[in-house]
Residue frames as a rotation matrix with the C-alpha (Angstrom) as fourth column:
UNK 1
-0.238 0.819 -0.521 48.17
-0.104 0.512 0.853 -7.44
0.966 0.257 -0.036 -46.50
UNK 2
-0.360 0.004 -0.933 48.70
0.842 0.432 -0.323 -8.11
0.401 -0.902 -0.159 -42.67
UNK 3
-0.999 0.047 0.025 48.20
-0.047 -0.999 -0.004 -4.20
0.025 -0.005 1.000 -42.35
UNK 4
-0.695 0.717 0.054 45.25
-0.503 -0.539 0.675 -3.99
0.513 0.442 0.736 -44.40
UNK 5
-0.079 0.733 -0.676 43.43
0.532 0.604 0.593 -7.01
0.843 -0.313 -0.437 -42.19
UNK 6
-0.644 -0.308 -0.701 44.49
0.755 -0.107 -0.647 -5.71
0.125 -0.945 0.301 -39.01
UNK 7
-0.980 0.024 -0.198 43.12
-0.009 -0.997 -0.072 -2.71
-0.199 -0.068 0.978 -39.96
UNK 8
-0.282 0.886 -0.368 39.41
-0.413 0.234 0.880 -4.16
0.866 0.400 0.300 -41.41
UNK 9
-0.135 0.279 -0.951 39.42
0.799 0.598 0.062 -6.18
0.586 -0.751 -0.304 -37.81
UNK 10
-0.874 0.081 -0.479 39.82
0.296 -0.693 -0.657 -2.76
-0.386 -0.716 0.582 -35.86
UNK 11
-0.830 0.558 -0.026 36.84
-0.236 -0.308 0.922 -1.76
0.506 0.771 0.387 -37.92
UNK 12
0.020 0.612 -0.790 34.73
0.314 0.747 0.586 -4.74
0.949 -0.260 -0.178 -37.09
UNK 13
-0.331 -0.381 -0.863 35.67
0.870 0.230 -0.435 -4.44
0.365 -0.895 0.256 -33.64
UNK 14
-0.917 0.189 -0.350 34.67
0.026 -0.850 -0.526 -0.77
-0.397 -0.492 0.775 -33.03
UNK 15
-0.459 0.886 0.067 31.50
-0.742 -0.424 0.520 -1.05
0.489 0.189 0.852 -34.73
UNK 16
0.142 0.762 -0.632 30.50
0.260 0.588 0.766 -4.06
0.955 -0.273 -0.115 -33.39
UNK 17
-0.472 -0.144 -0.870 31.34
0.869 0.093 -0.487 -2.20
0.151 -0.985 0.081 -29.75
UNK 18
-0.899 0.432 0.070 29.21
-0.398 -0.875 0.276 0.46
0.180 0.220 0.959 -31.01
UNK 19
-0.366 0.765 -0.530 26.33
-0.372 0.402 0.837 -1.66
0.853 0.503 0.137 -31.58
UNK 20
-0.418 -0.300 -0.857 26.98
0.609 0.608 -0.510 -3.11
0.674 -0.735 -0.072 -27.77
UNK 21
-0.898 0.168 -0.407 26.72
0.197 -0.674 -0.712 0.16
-0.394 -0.719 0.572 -26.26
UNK 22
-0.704 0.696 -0.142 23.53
-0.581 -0.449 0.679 1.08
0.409 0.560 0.721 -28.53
UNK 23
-0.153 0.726 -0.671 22.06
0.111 0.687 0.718 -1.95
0.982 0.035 -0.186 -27.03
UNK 24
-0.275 -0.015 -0.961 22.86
0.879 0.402 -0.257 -0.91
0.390 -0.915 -0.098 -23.70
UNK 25
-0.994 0.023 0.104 20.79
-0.024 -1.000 -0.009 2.14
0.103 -0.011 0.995 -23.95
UNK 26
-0.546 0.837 0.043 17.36
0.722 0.496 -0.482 2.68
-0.424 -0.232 -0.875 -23.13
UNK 27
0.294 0.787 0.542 14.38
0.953 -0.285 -0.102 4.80
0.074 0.547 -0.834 -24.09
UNK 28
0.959 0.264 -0.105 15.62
0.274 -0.957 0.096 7.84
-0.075 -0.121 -0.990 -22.55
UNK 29
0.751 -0.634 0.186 19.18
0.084 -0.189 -0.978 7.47
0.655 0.750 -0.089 -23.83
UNK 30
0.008 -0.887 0.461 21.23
-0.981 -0.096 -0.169 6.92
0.194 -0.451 -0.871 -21.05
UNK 31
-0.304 -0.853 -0.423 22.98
-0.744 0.490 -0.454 3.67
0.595 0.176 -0.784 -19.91
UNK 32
0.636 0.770 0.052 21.39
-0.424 0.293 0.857 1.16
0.645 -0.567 0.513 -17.86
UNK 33
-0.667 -0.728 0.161 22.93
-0.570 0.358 -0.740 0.24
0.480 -0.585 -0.654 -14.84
UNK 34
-0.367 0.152 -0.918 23.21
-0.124 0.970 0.210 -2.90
0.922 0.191 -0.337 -13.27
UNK 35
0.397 0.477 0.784 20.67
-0.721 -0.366 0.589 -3.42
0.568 -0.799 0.198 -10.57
UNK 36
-0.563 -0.823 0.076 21.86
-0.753 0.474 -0.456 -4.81
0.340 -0.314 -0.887 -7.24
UNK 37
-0.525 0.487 -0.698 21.15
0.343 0.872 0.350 -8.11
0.779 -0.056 -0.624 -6.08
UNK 38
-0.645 0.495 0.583 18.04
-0.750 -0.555 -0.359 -8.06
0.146 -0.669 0.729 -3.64
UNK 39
-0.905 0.363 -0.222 15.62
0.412 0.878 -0.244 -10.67
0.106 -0.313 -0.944 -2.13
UNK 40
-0.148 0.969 -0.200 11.61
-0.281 0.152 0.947 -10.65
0.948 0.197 0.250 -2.24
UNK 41
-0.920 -0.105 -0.378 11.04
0.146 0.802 -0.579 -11.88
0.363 -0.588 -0.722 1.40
UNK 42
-0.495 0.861 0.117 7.07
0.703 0.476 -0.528 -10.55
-0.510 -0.179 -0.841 1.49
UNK 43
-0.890 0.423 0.173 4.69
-0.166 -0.652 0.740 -9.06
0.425 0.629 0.650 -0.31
UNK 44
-0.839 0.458 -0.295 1.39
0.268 -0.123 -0.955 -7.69
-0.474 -0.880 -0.020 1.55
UNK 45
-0.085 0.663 0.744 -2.31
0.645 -0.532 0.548 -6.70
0.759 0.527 -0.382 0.10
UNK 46
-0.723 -0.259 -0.640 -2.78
0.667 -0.505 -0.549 -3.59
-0.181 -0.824 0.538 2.01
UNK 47
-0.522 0.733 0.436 -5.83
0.347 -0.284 0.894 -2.61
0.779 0.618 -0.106 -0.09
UNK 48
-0.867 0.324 -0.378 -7.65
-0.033 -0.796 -0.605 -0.12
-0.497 -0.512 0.701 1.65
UNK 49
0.106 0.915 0.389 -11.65
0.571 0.264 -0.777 0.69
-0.814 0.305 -0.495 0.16
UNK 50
0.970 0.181 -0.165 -11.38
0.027 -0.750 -0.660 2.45
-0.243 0.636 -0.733 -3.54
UNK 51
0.468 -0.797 -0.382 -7.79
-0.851 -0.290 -0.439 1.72
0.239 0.530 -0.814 -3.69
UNK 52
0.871 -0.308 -0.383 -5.60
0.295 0.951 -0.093 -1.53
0.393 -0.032 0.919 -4.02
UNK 53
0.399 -0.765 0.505 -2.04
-0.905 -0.416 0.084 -0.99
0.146 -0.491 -0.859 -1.98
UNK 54
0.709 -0.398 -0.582 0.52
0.335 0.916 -0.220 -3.33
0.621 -0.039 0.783 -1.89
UNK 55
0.555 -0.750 0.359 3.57
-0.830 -0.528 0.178 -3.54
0.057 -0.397 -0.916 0.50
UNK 56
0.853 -0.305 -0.423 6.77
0.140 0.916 -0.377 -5.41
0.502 0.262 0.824 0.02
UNK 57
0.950 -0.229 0.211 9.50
-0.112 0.380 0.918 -6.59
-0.290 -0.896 0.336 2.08
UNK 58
0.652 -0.723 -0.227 13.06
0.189 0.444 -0.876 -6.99
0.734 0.529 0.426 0.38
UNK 59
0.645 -0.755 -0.121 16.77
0.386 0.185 0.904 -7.68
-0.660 -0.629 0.411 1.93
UNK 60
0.898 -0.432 -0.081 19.05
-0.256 -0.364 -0.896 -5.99
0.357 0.825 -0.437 -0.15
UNK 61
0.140 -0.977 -0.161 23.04
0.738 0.211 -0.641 -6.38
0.661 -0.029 0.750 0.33
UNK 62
0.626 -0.089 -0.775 24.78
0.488 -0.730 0.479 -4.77
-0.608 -0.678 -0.413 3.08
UNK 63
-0.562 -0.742 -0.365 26.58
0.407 -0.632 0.660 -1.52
-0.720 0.222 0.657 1.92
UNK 64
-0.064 0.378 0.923 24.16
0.998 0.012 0.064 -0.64
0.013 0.926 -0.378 -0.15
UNK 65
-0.948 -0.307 -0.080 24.52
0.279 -0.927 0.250 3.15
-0.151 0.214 0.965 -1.51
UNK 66
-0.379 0.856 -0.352 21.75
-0.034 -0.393 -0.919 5.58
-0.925 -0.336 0.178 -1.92
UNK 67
-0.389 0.257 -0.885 21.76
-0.913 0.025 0.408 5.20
0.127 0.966 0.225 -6.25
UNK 68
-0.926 -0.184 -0.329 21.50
-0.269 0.934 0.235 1.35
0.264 0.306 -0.915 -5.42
UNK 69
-0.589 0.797 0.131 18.64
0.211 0.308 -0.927 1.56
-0.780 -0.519 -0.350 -3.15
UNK 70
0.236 0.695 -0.679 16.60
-0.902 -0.103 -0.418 3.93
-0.361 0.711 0.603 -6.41
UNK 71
-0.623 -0.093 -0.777 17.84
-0.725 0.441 0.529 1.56
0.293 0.893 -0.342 -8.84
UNK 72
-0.944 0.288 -0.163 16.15
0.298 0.954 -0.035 -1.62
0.145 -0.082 -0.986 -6.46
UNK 73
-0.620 0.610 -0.493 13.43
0.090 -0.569 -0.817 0.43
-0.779 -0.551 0.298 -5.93
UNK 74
0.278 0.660 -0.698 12.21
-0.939 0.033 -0.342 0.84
-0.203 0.750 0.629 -9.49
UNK 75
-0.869 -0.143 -0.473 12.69
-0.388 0.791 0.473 -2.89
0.306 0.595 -0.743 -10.24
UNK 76
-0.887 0.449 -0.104 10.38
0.388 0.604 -0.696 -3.51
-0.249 -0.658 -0.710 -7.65
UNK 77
0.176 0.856 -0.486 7.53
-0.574 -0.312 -0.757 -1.35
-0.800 0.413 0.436 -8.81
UNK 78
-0.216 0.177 -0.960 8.47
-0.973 0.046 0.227 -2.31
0.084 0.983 0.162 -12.32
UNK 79
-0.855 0.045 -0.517 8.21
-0.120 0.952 0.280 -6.33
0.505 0.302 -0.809 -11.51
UNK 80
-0.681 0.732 0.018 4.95
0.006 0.030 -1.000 -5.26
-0.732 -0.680 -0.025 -8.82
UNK 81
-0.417 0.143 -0.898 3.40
-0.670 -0.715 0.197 -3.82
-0.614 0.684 0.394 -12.40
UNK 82
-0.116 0.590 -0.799 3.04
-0.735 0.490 0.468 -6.76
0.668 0.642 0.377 -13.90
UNK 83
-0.984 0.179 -0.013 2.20
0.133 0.680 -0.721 -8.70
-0.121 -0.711 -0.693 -10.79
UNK 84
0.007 0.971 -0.240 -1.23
0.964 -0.070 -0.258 -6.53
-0.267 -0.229 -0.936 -10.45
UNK 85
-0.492 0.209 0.845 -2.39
0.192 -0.921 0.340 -3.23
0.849 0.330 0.412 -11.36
UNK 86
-0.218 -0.175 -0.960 -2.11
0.949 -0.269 -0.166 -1.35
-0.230 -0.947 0.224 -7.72
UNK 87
0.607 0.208 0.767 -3.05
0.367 -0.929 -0.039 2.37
0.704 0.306 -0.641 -6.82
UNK 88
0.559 -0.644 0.522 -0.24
-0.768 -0.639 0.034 2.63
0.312 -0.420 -0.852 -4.38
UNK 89
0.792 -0.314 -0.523 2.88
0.501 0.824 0.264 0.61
0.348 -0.471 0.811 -2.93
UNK 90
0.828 -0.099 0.552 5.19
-0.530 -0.457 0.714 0.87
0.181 -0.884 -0.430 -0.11
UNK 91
0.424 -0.643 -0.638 8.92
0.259 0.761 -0.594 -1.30
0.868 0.087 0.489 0.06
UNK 92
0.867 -0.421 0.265 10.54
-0.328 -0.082 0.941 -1.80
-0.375 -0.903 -0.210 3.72
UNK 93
0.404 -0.829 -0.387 14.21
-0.183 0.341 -0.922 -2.29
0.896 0.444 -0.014 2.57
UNK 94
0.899 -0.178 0.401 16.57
-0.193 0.659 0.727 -4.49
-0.394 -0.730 0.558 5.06
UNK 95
0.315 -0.396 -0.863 19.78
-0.792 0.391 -0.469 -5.86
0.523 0.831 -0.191 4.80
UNK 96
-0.989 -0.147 0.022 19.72
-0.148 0.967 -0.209 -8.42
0.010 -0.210 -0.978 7.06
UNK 97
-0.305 0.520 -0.798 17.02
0.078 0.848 0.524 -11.58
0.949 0.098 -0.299 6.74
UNK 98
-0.491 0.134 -0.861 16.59
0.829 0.376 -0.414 -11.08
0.268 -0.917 -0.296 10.57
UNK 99
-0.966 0.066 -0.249 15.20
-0.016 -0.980 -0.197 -7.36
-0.257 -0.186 0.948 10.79
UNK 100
-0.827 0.411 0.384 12.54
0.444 0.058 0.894 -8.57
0.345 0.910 -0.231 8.48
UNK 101
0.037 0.825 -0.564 10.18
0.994 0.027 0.106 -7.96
0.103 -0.565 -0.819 11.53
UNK 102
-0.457 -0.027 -0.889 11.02
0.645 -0.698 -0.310 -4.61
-0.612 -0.716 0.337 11.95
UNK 103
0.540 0.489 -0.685 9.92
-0.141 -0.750 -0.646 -1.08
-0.830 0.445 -0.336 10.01
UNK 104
0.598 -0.775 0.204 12.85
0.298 -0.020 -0.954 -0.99
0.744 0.632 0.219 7.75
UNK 105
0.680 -0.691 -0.246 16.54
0.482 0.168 0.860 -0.64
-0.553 -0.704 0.447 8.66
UNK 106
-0.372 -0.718 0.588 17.70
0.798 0.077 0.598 0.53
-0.474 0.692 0.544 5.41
UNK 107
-0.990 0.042 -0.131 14.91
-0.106 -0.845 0.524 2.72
-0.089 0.533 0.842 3.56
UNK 108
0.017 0.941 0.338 11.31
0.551 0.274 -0.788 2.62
-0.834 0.200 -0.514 3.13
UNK 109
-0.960 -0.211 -0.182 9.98
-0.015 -0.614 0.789 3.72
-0.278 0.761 0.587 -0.41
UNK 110
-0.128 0.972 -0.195 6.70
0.157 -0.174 -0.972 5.07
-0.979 -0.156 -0.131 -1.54
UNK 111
-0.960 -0.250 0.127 5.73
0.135 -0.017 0.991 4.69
-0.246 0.968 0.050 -5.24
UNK 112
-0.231 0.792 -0.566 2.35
0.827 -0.147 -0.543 7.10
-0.513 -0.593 -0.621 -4.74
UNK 113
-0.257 0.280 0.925 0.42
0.759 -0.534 0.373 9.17
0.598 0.798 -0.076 -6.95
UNK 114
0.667 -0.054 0.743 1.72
-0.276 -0.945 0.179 13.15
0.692 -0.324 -0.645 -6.26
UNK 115
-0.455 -0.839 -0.297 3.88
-0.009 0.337 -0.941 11.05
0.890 -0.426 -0.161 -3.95
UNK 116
-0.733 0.293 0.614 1.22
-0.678 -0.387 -0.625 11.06
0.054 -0.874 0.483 -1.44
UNK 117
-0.885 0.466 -0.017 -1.04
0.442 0.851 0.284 8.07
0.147 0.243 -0.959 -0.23
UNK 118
-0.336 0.920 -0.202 -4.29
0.481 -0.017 -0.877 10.15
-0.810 -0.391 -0.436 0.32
UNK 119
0.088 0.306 -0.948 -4.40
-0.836 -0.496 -0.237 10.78
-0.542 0.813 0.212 -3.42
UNK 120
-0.901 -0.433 0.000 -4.29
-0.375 0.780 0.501 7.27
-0.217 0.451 -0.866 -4.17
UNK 121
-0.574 0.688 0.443 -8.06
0.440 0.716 -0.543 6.78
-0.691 -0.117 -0.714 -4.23
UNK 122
0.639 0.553 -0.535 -8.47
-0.017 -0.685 -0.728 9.48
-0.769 0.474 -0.428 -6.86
UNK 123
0.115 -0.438 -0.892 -7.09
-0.990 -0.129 -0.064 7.88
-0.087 0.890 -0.448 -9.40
UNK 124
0.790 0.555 -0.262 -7.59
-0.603 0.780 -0.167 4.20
0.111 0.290 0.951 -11.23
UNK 125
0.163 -0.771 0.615 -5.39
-0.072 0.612 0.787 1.10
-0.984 -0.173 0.044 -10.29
UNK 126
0.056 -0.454 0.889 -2.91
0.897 0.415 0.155 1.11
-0.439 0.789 0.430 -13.31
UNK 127
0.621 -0.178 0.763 -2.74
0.678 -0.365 -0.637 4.21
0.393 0.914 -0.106 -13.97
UNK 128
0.266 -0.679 -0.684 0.71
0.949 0.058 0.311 5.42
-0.171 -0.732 0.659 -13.05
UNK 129
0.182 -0.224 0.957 1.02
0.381 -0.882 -0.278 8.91
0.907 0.415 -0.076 -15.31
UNK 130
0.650 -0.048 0.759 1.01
-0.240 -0.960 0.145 10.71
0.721 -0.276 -0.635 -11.80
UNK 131
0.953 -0.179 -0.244 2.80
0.298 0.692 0.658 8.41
0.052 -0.700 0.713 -9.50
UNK 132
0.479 -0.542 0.690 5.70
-0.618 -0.767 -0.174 9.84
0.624 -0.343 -0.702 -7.81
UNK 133
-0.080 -0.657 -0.750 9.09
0.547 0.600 -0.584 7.61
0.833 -0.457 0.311 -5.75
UNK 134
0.717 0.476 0.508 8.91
-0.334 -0.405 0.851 8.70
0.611 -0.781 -0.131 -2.27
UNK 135
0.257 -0.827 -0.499 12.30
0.021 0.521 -0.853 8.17
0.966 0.209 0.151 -0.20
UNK 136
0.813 -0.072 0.578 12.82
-0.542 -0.457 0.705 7.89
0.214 -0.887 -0.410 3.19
UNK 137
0.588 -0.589 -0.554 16.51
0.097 0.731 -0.675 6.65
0.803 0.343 0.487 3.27
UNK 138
0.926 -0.052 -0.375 18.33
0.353 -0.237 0.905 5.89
-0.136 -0.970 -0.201 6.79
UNK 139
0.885 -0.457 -0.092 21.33
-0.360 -0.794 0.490 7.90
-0.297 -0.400 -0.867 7.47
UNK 140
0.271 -0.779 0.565 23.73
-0.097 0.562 0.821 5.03
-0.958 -0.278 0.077 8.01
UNK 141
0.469 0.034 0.883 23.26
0.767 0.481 -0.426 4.15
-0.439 0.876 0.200 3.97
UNK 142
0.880 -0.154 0.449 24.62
0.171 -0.780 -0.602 8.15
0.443 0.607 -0.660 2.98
UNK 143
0.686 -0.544 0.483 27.11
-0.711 -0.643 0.286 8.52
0.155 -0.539 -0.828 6.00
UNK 144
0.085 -0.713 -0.696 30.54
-0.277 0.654 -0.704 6.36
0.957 0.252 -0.142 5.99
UNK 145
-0.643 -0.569 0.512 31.35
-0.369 -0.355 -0.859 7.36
0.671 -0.741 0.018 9.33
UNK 146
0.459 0.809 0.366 28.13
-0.851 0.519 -0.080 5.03
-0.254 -0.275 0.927 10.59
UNK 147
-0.744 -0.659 0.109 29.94
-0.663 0.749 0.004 1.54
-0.084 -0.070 -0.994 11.56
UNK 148
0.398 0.702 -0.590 28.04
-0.434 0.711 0.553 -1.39
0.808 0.036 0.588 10.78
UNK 149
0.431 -0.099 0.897 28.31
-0.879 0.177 0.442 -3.69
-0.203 -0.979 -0.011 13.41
UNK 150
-0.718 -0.674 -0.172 30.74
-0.695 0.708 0.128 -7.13
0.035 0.211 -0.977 13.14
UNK 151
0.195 0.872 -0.449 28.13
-0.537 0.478 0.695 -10.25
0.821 0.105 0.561 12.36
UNK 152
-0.734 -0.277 -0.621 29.59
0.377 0.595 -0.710 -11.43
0.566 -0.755 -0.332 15.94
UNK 153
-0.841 0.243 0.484 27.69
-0.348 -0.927 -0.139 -8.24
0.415 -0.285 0.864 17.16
UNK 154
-0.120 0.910 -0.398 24.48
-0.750 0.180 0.637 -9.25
0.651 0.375 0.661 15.20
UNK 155
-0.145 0.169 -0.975 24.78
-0.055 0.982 0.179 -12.76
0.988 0.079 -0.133 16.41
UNK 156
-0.946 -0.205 -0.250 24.92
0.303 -0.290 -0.908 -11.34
0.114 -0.935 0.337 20.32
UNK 157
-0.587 0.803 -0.104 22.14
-0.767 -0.593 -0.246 -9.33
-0.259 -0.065 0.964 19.45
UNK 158
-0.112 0.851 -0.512 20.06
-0.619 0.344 0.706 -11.71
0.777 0.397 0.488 17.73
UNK 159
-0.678 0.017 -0.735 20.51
0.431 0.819 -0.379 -14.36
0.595 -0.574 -0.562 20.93
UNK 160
-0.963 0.090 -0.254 19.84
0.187 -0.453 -0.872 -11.92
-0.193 -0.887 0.419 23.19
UNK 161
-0.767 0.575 0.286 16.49
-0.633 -0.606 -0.482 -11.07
-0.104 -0.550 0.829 21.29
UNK 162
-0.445 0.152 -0.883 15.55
-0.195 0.945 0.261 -14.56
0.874 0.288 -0.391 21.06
UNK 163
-0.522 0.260 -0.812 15.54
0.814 0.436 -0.383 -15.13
0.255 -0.861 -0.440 24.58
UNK 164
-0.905 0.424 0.017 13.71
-0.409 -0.861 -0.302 -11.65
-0.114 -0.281 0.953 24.91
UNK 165
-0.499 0.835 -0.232 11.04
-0.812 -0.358 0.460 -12.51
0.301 0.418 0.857 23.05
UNK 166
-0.270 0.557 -0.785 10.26
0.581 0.745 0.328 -16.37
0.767 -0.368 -0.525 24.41
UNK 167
-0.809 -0.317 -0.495 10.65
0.547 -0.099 -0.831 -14.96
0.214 -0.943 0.253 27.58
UNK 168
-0.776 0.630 -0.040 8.04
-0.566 -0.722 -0.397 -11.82
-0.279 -0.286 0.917 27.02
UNK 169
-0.397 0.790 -0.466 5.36
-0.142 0.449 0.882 -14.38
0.907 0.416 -0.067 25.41
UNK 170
-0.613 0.207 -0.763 4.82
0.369 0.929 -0.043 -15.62
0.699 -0.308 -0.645 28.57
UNK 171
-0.999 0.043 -0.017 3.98
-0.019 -0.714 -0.700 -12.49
-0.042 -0.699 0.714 30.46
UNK 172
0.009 0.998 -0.061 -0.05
0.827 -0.041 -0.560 -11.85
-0.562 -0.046 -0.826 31.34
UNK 173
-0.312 0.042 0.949 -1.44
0.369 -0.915 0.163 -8.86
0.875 0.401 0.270 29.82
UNK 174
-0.859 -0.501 0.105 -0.85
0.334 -0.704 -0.627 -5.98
0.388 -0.503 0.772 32.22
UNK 175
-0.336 0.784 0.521 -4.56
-0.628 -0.599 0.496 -4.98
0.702 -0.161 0.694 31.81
UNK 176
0.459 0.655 -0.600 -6.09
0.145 0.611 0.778 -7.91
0.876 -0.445 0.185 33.98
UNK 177
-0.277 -0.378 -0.884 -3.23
0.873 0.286 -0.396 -7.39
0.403 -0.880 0.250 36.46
UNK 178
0.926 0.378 0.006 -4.14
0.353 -0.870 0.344 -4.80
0.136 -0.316 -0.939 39.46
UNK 179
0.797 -0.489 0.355 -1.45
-0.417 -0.870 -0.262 -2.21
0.437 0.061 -0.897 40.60
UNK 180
0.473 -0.604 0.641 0.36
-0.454 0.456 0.765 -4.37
-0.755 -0.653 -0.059 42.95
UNK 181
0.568 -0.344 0.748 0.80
0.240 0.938 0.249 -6.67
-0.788 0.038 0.615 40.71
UNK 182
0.882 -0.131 0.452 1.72
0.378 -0.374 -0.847 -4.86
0.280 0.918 -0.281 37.73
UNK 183
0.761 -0.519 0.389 4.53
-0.626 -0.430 0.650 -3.75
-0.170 -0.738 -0.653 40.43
UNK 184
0.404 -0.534 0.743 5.64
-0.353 0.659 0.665 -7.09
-0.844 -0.531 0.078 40.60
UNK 185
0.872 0.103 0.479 5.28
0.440 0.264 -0.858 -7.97
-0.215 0.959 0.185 37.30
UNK 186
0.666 -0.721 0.194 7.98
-0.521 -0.635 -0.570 -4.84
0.534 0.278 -0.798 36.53
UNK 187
0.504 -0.816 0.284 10.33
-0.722 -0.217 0.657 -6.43
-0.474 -0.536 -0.698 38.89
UNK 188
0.030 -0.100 0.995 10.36
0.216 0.972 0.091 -10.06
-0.976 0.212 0.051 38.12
UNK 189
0.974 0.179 -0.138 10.98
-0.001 -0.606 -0.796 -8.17
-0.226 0.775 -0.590 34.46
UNK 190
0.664 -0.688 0.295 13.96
-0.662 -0.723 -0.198 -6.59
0.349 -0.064 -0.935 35.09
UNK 191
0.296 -0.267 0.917 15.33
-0.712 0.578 0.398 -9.73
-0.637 -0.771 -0.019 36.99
UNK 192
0.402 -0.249 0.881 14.77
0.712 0.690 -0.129 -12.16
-0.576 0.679 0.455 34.17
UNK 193
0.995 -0.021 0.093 16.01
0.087 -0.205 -0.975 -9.86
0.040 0.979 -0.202 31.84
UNK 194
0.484 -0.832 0.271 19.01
-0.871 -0.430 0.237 -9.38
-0.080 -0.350 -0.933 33.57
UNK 195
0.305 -0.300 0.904 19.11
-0.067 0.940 0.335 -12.91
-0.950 -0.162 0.266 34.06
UNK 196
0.769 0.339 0.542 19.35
0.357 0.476 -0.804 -13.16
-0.530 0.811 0.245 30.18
UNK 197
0.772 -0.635 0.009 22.02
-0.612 -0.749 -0.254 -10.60
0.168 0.190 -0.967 29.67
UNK 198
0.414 -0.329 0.849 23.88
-0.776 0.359 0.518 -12.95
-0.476 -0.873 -0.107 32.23
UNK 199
0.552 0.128 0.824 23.21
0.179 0.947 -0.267 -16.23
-0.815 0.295 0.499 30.24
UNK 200
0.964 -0.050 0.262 24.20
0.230 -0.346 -0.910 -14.71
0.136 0.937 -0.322 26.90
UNK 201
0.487 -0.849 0.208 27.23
-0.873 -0.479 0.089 -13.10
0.024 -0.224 -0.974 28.43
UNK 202
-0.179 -0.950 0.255 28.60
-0.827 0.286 0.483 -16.45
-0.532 -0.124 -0.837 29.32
UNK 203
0.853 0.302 0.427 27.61
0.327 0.328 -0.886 -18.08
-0.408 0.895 0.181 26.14
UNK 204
0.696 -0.607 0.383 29.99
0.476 -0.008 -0.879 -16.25
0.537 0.795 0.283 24.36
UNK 205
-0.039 -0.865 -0.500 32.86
0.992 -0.092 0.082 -15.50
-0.117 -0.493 0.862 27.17
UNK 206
-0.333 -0.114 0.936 31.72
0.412 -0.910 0.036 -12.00
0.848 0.398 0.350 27.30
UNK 207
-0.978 0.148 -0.148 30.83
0.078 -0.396 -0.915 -9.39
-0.194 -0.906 0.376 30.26
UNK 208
0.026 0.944 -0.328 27.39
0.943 -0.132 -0.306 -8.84
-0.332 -0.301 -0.894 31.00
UNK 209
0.318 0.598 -0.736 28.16
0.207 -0.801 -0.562 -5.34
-0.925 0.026 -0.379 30.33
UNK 210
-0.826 -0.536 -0.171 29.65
-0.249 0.076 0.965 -5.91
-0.505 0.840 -0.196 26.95
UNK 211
-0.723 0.649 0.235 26.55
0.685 0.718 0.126 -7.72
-0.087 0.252 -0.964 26.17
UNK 212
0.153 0.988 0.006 24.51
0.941 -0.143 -0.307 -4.90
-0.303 0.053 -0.952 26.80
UNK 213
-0.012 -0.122 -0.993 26.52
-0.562 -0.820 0.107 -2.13
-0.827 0.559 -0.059 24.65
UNK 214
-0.962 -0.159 0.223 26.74
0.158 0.343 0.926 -4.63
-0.224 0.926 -0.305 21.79
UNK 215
-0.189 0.979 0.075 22.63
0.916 0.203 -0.345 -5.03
-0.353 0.004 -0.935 22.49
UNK 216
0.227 0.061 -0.972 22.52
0.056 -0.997 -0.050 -0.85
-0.972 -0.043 -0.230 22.63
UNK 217
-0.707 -0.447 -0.547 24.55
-0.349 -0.452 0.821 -0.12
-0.615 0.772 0.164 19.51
UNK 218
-0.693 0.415 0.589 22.77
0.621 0.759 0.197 -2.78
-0.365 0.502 -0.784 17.59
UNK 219
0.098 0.994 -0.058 19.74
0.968 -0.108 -0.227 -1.26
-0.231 -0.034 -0.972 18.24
UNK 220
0.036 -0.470 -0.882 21.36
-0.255 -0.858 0.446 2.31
-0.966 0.209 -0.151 17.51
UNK 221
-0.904 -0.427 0.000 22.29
-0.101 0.212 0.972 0.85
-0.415 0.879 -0.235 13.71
UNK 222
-0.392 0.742 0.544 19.09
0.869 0.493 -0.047 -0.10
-0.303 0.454 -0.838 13.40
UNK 223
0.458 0.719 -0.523 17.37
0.588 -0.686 -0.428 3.40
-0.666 -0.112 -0.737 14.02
UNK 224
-0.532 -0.698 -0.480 20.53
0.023 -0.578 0.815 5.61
-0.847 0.423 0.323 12.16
């Protein structure tokens, strides 16, 4: 008798892990896989005349792989979809929260009918039948052998372009200044920036020229 249950539970058990996997199939019969975590941090109208364009911002996880980036990629169209009905859209991918300002650091993706935005106005917002992914994925994300930097690194860098950027607000605009000055202007540049290197350096008990290969690489990781 102990047999014959044992044997009616393995049963139960394999069909109801049948049923599991049946559920964890989609339309086109293959597994869905689990998308990675990722962060919304803007979303742009970029609407152009005759065509609606959106562009969105996201932070994704560092390490992310080149399957993870598609996989965050079509969530985003698919959750942009039922935001609005769009004739083209554009994702800057990030994984850090600080980059947000730049181009992208990570990937940029185009989700563009023929895969091309000057064929977006020849054809109706919402209708996606020709619409084509578009990848432009940075090196670092395919190539191991691309070091990320240590979040001390980051945290060098980001001071350093903190005090850049108060620092450049204040500047005139170049055009009003004449040649001389625009001279001076370049020194009294180069001075304060140095000066800033300086500060930063002994902030964190580092050389000046440490400070300004950590600044370098950074900015290397970014572009890879």
């Amino acid at each position: 008798m102990k047999r014959g249950a044992m044997t009616i539970l393995g049963i139960i058990a394999f069909v109801l892990m049948a049923l599991v996997a049946v559920n964890l199939l989609n339309q086109e019969g293959t597994i869905k896989e689990e998308i990675p975590e990722y962060k919304i941090d803007g979303k742009t109208d970029i609407s152009v005349p005759h065509a609606t364009r959106l562009s969105y911002s996201i932070v994704v996880k560092p390490g992310i792989s080149e399957k993870e980036v598609k996989l965050v990629a079509e969530d985003v169209v698919n959750k942009a979809k039922k935001y609005m009905k769009f004739n083209g859209l554009v994702i800057f991918m990030h994984d850090r929260e600080e980059d947000i300002d730049k181009s992208y650091t990570i990937a940029k993706v185009g989700y563009l009918p023929y895969g091309e935005w000057s064929k977006d106005t020849e054809i109706r917002a919402g209708d996606y039948s020709k619409h084509k992914f578009v990848y432009d994925i940075k090196k670092k994300v395919t190539d191991p052998n691309i070091e990320r930097p240590t979040e001390r690194e980051f945290e060098i860098y980001d001071r350093c372009s903190s005090l850049l950027y108060e620092y450049h607000m204040t500047l005139p605009d170049v055009s009003t200044l004449s040649k001389g000055e625009t001279v001076e202007l370049a020194r009294e540049i180069v001075k304060r920036e140095e000066g800033i290197a300086k500060q930063v350096a002994e902030e964190y008990d580092i050389t000046v020229e440490e400070v300004l290969k950590i600044y370098r690489d950074v900015v290397l990781w970014q572009l890879y």
